[in-house]
Kinemage of the C-alpha trace (Angstrom):
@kinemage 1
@onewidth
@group {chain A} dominant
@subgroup {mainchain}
@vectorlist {calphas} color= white
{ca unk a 1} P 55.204 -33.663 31.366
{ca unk a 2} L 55.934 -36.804 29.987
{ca unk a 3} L 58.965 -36.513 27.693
{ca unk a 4} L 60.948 -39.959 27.396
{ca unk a 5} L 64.191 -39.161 29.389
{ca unk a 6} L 62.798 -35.778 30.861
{ca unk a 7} L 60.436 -36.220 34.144
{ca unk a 8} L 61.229 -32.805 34.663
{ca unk a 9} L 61.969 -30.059 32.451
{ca unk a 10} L 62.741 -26.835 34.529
{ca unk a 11} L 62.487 -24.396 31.135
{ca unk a 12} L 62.407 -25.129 27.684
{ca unk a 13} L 62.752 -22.580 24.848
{ca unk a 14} L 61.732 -21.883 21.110
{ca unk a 15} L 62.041 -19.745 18.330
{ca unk a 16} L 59.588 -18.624 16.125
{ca unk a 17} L 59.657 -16.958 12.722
{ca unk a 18} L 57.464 -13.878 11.583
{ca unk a 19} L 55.022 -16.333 10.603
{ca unk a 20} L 54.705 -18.359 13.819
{ca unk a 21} L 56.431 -20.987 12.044
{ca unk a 22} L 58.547 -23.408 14.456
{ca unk a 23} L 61.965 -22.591 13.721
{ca unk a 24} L 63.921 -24.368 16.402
{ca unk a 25} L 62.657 -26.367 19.836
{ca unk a 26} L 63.957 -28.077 22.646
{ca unk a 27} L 62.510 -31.472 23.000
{ca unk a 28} L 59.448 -30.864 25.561
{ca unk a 29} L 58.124 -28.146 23.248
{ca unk a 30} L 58.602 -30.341 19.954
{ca unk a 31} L 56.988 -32.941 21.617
{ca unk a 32} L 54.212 -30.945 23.068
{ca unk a 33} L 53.711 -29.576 19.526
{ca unk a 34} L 53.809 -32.947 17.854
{ca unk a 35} L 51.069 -34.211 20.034
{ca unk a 36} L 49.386 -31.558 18.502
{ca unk a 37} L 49.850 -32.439 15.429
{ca unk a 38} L 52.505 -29.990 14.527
{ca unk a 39} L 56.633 -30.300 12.769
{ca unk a 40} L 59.100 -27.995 12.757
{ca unk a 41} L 58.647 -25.308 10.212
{ca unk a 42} L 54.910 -25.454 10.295
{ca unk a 43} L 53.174 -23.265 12.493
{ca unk a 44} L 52.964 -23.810 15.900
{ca unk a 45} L 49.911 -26.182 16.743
{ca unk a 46} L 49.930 -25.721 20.376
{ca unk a 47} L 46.679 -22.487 20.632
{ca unk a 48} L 47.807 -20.976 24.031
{ca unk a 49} L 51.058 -20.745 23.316
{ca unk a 50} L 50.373 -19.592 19.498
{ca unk a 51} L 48.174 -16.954 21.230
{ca unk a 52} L 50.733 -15.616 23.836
{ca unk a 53} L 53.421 -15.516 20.643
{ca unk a 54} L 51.133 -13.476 18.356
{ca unk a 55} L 50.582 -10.849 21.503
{ca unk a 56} L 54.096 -10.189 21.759
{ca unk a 57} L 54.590 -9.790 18.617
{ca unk a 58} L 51.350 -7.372 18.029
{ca unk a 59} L 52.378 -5.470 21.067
{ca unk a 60} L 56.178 -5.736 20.323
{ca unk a 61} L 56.915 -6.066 23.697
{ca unk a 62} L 57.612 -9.377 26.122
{ca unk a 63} L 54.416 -10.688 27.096
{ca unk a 64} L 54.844 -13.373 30.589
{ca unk a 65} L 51.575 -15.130 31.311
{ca unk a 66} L 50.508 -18.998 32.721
{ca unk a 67} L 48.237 -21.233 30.182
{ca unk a 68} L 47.234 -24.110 30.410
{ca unk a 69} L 47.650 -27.001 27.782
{ca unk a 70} L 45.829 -30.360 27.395
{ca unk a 71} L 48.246 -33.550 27.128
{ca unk a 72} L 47.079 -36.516 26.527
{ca unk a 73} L 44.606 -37.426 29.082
{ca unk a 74} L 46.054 -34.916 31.431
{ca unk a 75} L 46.428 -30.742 31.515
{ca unk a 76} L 49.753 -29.100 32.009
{ca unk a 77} L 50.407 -25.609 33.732
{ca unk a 78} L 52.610 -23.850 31.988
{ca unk a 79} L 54.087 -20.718 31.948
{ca unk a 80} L 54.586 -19.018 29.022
{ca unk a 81} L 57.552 -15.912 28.570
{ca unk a 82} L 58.014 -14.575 24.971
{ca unk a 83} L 60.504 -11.806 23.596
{ca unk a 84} L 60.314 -10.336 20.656
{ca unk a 85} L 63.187 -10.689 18.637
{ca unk a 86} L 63.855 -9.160 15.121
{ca unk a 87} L 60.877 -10.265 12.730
{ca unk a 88} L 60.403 -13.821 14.857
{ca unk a 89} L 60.414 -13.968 18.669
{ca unk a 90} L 61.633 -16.183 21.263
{ca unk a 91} L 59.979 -18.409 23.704
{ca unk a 92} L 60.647 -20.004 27.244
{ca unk a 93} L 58.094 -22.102 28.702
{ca unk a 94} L 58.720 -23.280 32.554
{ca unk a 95} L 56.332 -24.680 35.281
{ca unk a 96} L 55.044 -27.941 33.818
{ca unk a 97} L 52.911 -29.229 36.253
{ca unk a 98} L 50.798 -31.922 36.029
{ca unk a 99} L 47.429 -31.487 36.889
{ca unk a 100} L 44.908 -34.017 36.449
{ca unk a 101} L 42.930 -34.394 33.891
{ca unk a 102} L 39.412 -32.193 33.029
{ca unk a 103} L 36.440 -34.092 34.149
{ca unk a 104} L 32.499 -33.754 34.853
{ca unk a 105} L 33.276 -33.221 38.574
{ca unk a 106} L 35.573 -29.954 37.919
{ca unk a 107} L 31.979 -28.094 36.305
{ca unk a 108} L 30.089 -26.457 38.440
{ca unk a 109} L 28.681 -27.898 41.319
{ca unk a 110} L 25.237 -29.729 40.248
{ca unk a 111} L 26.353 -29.138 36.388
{ca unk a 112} L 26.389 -32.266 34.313
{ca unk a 113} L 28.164 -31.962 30.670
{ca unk a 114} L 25.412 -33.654 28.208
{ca unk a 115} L 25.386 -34.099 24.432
{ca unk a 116} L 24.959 -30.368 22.942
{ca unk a 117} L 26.705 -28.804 25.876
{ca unk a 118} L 29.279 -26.313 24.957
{ca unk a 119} L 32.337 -26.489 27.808
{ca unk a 120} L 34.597 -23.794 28.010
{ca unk a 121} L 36.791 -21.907 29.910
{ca unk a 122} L 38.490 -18.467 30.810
{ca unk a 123} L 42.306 -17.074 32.285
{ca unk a 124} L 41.987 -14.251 34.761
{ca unk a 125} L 41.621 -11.756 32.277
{ca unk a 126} L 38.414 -13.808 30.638
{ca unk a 127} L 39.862 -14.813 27.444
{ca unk a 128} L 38.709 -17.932 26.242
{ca unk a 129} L 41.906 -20.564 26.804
{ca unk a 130} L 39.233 -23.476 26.252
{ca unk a 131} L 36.639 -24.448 23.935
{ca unk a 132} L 35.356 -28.014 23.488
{ca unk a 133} L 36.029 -28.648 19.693
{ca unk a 134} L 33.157 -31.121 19.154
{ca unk a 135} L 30.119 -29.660 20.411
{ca unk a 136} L 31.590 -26.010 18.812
{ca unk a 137} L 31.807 -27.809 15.474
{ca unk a 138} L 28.048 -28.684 15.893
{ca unk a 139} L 27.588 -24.827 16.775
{ca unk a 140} L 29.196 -23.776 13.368
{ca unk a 141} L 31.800 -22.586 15.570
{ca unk a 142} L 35.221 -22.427 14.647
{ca unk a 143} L 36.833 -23.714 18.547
{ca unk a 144} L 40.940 -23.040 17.934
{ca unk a 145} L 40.259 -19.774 16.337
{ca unk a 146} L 38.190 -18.151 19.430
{ca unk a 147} L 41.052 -19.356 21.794
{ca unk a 148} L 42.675 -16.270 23.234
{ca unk a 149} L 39.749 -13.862 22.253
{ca unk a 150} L 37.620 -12.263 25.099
{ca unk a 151} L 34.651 -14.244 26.171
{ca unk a 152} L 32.452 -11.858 24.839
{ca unk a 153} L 33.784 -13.156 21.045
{ca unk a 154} L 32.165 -16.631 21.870
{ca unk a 155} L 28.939 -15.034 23.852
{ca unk a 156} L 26.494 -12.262 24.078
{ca unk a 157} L 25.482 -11.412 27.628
{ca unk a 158} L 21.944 -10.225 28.409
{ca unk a 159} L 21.233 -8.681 31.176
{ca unk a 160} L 19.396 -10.371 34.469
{ca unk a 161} L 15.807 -9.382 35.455
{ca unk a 162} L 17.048 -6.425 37.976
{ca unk a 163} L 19.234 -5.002 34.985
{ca unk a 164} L 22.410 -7.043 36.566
{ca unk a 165} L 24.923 -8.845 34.077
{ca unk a 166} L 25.377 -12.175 36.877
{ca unk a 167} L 28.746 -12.985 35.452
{ca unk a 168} L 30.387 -9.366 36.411
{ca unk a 169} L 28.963 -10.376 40.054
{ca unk a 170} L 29.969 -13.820 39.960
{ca unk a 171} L 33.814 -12.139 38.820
{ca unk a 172} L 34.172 -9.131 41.583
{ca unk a 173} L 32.421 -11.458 44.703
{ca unk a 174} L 34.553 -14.713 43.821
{ca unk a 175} L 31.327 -16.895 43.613
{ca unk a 176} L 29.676 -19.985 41.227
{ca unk a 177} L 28.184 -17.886 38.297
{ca unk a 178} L 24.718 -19.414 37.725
{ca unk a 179} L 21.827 -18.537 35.095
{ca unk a 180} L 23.557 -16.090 32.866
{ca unk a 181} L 21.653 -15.936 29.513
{ca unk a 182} L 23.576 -15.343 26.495
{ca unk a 183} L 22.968 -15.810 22.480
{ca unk a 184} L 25.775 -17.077 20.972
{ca unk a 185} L 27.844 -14.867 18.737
{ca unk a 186} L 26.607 -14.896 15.019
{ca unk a 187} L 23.085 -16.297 15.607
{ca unk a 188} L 20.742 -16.464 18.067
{ca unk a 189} L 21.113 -19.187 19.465
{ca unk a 190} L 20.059 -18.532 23.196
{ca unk a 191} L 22.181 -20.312 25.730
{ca unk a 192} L 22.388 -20.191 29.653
{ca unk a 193} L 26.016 -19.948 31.083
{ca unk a 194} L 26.847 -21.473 34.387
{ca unk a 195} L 30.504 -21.971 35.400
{ca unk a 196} L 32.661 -22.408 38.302
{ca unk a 197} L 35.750 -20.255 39.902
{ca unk a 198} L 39.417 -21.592 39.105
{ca unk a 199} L 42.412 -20.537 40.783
{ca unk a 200} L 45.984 -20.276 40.568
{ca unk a 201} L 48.582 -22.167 43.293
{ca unk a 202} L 48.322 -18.902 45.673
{ca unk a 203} L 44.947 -19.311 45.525
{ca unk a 204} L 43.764 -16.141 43.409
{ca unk a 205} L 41.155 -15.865 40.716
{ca unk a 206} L 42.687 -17.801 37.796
{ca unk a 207} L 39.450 -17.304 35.513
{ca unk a 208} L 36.272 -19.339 35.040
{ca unk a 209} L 35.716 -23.072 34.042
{ca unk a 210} L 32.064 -22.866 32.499
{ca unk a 211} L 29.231 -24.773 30.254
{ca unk a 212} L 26.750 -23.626 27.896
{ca unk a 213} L 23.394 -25.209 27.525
{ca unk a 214} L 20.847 -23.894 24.787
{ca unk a 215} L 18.439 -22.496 26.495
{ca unk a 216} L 15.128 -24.280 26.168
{ca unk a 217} L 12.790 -21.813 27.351
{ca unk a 218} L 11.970 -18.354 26.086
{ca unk a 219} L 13.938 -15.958 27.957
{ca unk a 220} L 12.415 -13.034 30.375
{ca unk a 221} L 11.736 -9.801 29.383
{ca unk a 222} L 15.275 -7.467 29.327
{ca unk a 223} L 15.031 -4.940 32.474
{ca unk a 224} L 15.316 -1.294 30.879
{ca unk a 225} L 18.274 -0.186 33.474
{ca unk a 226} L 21.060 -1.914 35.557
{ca unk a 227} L 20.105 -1.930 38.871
{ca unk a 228} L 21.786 1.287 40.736
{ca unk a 229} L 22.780 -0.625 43.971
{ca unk a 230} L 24.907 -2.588 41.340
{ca unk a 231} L 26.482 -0.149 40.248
{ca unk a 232} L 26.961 1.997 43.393
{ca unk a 233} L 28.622 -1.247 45.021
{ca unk a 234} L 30.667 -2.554 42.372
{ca unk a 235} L 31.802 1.415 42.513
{ca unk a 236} L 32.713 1.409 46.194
{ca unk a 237} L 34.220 -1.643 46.088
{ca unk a 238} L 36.590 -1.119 43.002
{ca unk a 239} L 37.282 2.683 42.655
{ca unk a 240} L 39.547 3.258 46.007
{ca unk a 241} L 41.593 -0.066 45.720
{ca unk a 242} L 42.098 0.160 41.519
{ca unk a 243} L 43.035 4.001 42.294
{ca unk a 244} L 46.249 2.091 44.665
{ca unk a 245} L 47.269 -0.059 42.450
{ca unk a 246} L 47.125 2.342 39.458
{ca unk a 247} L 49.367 4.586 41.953
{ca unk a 248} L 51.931 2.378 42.720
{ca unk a 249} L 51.898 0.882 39.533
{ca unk a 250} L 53.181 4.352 38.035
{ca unk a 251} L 55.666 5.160 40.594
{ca unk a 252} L 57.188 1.979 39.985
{ca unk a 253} L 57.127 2.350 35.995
{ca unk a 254} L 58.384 6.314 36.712
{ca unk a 255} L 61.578 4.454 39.174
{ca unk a 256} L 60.538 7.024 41.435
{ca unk a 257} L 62.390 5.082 44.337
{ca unk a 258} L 65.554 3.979 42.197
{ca unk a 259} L 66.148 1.925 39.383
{ca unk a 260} L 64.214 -1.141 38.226
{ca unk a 261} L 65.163 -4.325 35.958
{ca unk a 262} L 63.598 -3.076 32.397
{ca unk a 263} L 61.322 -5.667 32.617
{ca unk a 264} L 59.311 -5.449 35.547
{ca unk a 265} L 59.167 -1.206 34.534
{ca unk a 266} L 57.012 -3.051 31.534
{ca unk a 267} L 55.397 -5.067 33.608
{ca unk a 268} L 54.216 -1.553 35.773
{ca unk a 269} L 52.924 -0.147 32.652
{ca unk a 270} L 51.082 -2.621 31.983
{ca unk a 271} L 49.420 -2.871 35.159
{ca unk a 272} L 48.547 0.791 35.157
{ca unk a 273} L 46.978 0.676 31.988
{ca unk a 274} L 44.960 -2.212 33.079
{ca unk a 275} L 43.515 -0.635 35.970
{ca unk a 276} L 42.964 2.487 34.405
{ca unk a 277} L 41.062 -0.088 31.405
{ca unk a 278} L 39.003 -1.158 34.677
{ca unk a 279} L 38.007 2.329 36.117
{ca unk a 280} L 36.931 3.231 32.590
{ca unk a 281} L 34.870 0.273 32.728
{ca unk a 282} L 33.508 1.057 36.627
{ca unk a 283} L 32.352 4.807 34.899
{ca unk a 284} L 31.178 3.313 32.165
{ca unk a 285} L 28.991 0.852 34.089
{ca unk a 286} L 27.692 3.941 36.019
{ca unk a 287} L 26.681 5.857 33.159
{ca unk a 288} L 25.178 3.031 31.715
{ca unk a 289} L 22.516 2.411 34.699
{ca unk a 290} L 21.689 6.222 34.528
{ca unk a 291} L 21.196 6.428 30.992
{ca unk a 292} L 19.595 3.577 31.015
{ca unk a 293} L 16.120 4.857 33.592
{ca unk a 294} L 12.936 5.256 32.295
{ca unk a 295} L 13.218 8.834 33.403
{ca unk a 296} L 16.585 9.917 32.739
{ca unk a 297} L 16.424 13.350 31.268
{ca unk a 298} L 19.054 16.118 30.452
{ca unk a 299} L 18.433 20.259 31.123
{ca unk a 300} L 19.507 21.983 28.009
{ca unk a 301} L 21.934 24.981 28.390
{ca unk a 302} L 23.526 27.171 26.384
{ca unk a 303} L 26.620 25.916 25.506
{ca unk a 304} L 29.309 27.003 22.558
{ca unk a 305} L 30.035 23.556 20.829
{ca unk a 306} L 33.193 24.814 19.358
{ca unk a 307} L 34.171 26.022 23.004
{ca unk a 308} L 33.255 21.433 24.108
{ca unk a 309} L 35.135 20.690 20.853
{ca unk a 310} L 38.369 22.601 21.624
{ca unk a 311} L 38.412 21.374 25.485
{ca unk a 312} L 37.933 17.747 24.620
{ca unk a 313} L 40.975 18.193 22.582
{ca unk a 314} L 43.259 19.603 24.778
{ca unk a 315} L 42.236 17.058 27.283
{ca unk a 316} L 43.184 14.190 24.675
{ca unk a 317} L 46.388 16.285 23.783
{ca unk a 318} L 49.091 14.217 25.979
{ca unk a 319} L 48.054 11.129 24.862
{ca unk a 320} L 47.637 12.117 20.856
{ca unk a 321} L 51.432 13.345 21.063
{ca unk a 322} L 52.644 9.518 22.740
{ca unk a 323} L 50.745 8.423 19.882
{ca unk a 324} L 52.074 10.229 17.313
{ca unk a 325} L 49.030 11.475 16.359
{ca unk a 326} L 48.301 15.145 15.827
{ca unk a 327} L 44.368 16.672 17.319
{ca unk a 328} L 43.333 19.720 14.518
{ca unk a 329} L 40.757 21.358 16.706
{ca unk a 330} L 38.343 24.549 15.716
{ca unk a 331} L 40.355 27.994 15.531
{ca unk a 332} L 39.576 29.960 19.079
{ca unk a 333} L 37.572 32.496 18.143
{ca unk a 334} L 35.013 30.143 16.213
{ca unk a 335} L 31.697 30.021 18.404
{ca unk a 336} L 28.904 27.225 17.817
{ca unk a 337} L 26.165 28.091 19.584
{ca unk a 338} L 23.829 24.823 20.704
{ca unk a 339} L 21.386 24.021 23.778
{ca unk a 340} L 22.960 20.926 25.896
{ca unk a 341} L 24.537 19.641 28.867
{ca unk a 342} L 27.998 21.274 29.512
{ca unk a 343} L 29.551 18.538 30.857
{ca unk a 344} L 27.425 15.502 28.790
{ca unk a 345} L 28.604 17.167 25.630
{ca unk a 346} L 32.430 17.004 26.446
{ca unk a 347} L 32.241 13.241 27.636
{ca unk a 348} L 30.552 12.514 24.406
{ca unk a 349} L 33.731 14.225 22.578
{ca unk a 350} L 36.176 13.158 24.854
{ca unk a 351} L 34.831 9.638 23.321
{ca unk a 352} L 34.827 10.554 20.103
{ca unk a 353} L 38.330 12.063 19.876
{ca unk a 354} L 40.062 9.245 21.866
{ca unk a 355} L 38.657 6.440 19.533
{ca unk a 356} L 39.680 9.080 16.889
{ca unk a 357} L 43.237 8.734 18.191
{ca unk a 358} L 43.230 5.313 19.177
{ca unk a 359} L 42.671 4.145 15.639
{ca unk a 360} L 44.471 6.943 13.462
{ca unk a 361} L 48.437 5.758 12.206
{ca unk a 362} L 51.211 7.430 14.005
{ca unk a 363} L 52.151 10.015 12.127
{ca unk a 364} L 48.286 10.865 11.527
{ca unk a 365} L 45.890 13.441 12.157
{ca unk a 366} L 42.615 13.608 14.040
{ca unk a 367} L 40.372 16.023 12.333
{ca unk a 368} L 37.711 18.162 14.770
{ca unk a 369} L 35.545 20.556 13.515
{ca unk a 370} L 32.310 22.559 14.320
{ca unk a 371} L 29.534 24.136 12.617
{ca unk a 372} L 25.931 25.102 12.020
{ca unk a 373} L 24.010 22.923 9.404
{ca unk a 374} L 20.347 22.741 8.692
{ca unk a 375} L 19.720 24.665 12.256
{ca unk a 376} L 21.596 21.993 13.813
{ca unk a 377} L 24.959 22.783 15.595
{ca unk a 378} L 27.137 19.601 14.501
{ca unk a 379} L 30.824 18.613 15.803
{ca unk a 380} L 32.767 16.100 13.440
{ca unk a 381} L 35.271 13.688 14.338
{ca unk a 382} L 37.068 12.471 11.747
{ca unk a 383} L 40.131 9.695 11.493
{ca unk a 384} L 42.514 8.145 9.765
{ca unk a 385} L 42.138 4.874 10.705
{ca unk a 386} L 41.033 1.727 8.863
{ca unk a 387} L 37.297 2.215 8.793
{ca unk a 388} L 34.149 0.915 9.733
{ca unk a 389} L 32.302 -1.913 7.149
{ca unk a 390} L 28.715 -1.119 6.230
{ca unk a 391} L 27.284 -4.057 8.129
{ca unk a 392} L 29.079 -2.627 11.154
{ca unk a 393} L 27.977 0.582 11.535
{ca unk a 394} L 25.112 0.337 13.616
{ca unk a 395} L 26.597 -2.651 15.569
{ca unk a 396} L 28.901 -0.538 17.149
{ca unk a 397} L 26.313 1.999 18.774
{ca unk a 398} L 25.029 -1.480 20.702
{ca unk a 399} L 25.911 -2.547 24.252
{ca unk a 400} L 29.288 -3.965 24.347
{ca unk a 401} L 29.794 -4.323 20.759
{ca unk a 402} L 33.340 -3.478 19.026
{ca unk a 403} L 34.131 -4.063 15.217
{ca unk a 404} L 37.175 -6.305 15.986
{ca unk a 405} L 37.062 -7.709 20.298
{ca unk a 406} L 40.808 -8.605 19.780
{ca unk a 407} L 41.816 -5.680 19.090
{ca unk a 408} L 43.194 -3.035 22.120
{ca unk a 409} L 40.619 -0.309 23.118
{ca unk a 410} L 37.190 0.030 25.222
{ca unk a 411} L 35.071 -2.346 26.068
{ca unk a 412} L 31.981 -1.643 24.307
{ca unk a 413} L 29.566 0.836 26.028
{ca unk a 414} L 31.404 4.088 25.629
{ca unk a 415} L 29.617 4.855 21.940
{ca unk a 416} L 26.207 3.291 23.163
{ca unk a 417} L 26.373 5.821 25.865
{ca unk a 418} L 27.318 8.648 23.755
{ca unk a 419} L 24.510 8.232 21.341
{ca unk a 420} L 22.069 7.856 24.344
{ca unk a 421} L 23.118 10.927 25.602
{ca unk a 422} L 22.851 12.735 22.707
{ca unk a 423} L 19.459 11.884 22.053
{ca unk a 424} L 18.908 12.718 25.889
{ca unk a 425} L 19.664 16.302 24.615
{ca unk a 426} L 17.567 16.684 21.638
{ca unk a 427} L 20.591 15.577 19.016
{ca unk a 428} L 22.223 12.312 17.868
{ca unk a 429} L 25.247 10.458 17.006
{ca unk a 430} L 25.796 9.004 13.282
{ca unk a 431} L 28.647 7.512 11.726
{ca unk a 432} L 29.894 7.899 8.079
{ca unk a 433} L 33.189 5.228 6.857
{ca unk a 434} L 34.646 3.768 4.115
{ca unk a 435} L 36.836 0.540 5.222
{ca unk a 436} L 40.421 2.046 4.368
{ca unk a 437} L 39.077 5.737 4.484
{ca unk a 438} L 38.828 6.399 7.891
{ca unk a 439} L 35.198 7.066 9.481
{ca unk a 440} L 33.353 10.222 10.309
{ca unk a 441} L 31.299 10.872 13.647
{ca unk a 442} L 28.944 13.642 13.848
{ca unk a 443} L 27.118 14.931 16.539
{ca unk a 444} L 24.140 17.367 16.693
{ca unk a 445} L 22.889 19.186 18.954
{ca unk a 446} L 19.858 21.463 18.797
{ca unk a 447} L 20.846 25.606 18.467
């Protein structure tokens, strides 16, 4: 860091107002926000730290993660601890290690950056901590603002010609990711992402260092399915070691073998919830290449939808009370009558009622309810929450689409997989919202 005076500065702190506005700063900070263009009592103007401040504060809890910064003609590695405290929060930034500066020969191997070319790059958890501001602006892309969002904010992924998403490979094998076609987000503009693997000073994945090229050619035909020896390895290979870590991660965040400093019980949490984000994902992944087959078909049964309703509740009923959230399920003794898959139908609720509770206030309630209409048996899900916009409604039944990618929650497929299987079954899946009303799923089933 070069600060006149200060070759090395072990940890420097700052405080920040409700408004990320730069209340007070020790001198590496200020001047690492006045290269940036920033004063004090102006916003920060430094993104990856902005981004790691505005976390905290959304999650009200302290948020500890590395970032790297550009400075001058050099990059700094940084890492970034912030507390929230009252309205404002507090930050401590340590590490600042030089690293040399980004160049053509840090792409991936054989890549050369040429006019058009979109650079970017990833942290471990593939949010975007780097997008070239130029060749964005001649995108119609706003660079500063995607900075901390998931990488799917910046890029659509389409699938390879065996039904394979490259990029998930490149990610779980540790290897070069080469010829993954994407559209950018908000057009469709195709591109072809290529990138290489950074990582950290112990030598684990620190995330991806990539370019974009617009895509010349027309791009193959999508394969209808993910392949299934995709999925069946990336489910061997992830399941049994994410089920360890999820383990010890809760006995640590439980102190089942004595007491632990506050927070590194956070930290647990946090760790568990991750991997259980990441097993979601692995099932999800699954369901998707067997929904996905040309043949993939579904026995109807006689099942009581009232009966699926009421069980996907109580399954969801931990969870709603941490929330705050109360479940109003169908009285006991109502029967529903439909013809379906037993154990499709209560996934597709199970969905339905944990977005339902994800999205509702605390102090809300997440309505259930079952009926016959129209000789259709029909289960409603309705929320609380902030609602769905018109324009968005039959975005979010798409692969890995989500109204807002920042926000906590899924990661895409869990309501494209729901509607597929109940179509499988004879029914379907609609939505009904209002933005500040709350929105209304319905599914039918044939009686």
């Amino acid at each position: 860091m070069r600060v006149d005076g200060m070759p090395d500065v072990p940890v420097s702190h700052a405080t920040l107002d409700a408004d990320d506005r730069l209340v007070a700063a020790d001198p590496a900070i200020m001047a690492l926000n006045d290269g940036a263009g920033g004063t004090l009592g102006q916003p920060l103007a430094v993104p990856q730290l902005a981004t790691v401040a505005r976390l905290a504060r959304r999650l009200g809890i302290l948020v500890s993660r590395g970032v790297k910064v550009a400075d001058q003609d050099a990059d700094l590695d940084l890492w970034v601890r912030v507390q929230p405290e009252g309205e404002g929060v507090r930050m401590a930034v340590s590490g600042w290690r030089e690293t040399r500066a980004r160049t053509v020969a840090e792409r991936p191997a054989g890549t050369v950056i040429e006019l058009g070319d979109l650079a970017w790059e990833t942290d471990a958890g593939l949010r975007l901590t780097f997008v070239s501001i130029d060749a964005a602006r001649r995108l119609g892309l706003d660079a500063l603002s995607l900075l901390g969002q998931p990488l799917t904010a910046l890029f659509t992924l389409d699938a390879a010609g065996d039904g394979t998403l490259p990029i998930l490979e490149a990610v779980a094998r540790r290897r070069p990711l080469h010829d993954q076609r994407a559209r950018l987000r908000g057009g469709e503009a195709r591109v072809l992402l290529t990138a290489s693997i950074r990582h950290d000073t112990a030598g684990g994945f620190a995330g991806l260092n990539g370019v974009a090229r617009i895509a010349e050619e027309a791009p193959p035909p999508p394969a209808p399915a993910i392949s299934s020896s995709f999925t069946e390895g990336l489910d061997k290979a992830l399941r049994t070691p994410l089920a360890r870590i999820i383990a010890h991660a809760d006995t640590i965040h439980a102190e089942a073998e004595g007491p632990v400093q506050r927070d590194y019980v956070d930290y647990a949490s946090d760790i568990a919830n991750a991997g259980r984000h990441l097993l979601g994902l692995v099932d999800d992944l699954v369901d998707l290449q067997a929904v996905e087959r040309p043949d993939f078909a579904l026995a109807p049964e006689p099942i009581d939808l009232a009966d699926v309703a009421r069980r996907a509740a109580g399954l969801l009923s931990v969870k709603a009370g941490n929330a705050g959230v109360a479940i109003a399920r169908p009285l006991p003794d109502l029967r529903v009558p439909a013809a379906g898959d037993f154990r499709r139908a209560l996934q597709i609720m199970v969905n339905l009622i944990g977005n339902a509770v994800r999205y509702s206030p605390e102090g809300g309630v997440a309505s259930v309810t079952a009926t016959l209409t129209g000789g259709m048996a029909e289960a409603v899900v309705a929320d609380q929450g902030k609602g769905i916009a018109a324009e968005d409604q039959m975005r979010i039944f798409e692969k890995f689409e989500r109204v807002d990618p920042t926000e906590a929650g899924g990661n895409g497929l869990g309501l494209y997989i729901a509607r597929r299987l109940a179509r499988a079954m004879g029914g379907d899946l609609t939505v009904e919202s209002t933005p500040g009303e709350g929105a209304r799923f319905t599914l039918t089933l044939p009686v």
